[in-house]
C-alpha positions as CSV (number, residue, x, y, z in Angstrom):
1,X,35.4,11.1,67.2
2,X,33.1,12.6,64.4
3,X,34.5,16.0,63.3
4,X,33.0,18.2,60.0
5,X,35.4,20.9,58.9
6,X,34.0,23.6,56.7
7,X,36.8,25.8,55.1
8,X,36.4,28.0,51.7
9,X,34.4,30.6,53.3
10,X,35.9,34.4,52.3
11,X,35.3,38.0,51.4
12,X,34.3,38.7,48.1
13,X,32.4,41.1,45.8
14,X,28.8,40.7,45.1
15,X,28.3,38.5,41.7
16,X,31.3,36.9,42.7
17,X,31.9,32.5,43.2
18,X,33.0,31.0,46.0
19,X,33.3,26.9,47.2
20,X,32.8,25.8,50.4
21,X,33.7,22.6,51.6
22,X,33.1,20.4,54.2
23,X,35.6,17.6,55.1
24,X,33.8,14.8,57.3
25,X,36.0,12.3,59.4
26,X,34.9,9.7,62.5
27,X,31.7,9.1,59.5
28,X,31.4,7.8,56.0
29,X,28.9,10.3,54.4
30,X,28.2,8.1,51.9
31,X,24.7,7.0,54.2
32,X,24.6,10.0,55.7
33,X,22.2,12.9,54.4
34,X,24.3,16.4,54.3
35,X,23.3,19.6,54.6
36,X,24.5,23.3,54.6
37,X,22.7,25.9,56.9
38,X,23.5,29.4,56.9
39,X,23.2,32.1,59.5
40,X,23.1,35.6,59.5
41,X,23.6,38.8,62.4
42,X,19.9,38.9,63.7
43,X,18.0,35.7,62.0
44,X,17.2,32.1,62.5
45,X,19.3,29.8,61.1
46,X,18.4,28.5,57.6
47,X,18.4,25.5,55.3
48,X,20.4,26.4,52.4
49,X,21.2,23.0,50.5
50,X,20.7,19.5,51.3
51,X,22.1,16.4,49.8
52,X,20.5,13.3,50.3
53,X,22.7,10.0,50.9
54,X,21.4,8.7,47.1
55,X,22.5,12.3,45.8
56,X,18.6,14.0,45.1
57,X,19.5,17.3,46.1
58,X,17.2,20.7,46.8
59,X,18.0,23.7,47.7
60,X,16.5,27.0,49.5
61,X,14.3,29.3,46.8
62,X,16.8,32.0,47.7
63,X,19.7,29.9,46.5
64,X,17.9,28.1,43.5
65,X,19.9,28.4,40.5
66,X,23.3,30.1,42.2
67,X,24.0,26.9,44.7
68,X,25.3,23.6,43.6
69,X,25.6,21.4,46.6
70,X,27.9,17.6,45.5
71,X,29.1,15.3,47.6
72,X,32.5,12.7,46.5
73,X,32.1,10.0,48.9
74,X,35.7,8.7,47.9
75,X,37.1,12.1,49.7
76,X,34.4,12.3,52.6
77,X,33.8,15.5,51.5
78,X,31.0,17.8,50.2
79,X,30.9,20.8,48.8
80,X,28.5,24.1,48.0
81,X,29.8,26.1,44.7
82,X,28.3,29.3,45.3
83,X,27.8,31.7,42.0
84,X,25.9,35.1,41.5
85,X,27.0,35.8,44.8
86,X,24.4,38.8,46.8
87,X,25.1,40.9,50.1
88,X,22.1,39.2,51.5
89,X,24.0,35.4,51.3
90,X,27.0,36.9,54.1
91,X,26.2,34.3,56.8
92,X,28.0,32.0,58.7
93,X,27.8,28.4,56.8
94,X,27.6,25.4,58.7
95,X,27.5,22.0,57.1
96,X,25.9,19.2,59.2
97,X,25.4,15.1,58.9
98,X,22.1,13.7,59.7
99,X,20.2,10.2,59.6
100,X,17.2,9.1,60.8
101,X,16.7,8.5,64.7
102,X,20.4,9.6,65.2
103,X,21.7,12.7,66.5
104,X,23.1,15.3,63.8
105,X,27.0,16.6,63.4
106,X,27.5,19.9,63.2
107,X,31.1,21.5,61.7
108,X,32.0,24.8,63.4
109,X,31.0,27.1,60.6
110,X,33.1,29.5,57.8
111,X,32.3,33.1,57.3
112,X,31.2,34.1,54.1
113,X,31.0,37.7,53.3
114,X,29.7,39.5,50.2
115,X,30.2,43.0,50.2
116,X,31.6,45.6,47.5
């Protein structure tokens, strides 16, 4: 059974850091591209980060710069480190496993909240 936990998601003020991770097990993400989507109240879910299984990375012009998305294949895990942190980036992040011609995982989300 494929599971994708997210966890790190919190309240904090605006400038602030946070890091999310997203534990994968049932998958070795190591040939698996990941990704991290965010969703707000009211608005399609969006592409925020996305790691590609031989690590090229790119990231959401909104996020340039402030997002770091990494990936340790040793710990099944990836992870977004989230700096210069702004109201508008409260969403609900979801991380999600894909590859080609298969269907994508999808972890159940962490709430992140940036409000003074």
């Amino acid at each position: 059974q494929v599971q994708l936990v997210e966890s790190g998601g919190d309240l904090v003020q605006p400038g602030g850091s946070l890091r999310l991770s997203c534990a994968a097990s049932g998958i070795s993400i190591s040939i698996y591209n990941m990704g991290w989507y965010r969703q707000a109240p009211g608005k399609q879910r969006e592409l925020v980060a996305q790691i590609m299984s031989g690590s090229s990375t790119m990231y959401a012009g909104s996020v340039k710069g402030r997002f770091t998305m990494s990936r340790d294949n040793a710990k099944n895990t990836v992870y977004l480190q989230m700096n210069s942190l702004k109201p508008e980036d409260t969403a609900v992040y979801s991380c999600v496993a894909s590859r080609p011609l298969t269907q994508p995982y999808w972890g159940q989300g962490t709430q992140v909240t940036v409000s003074s």
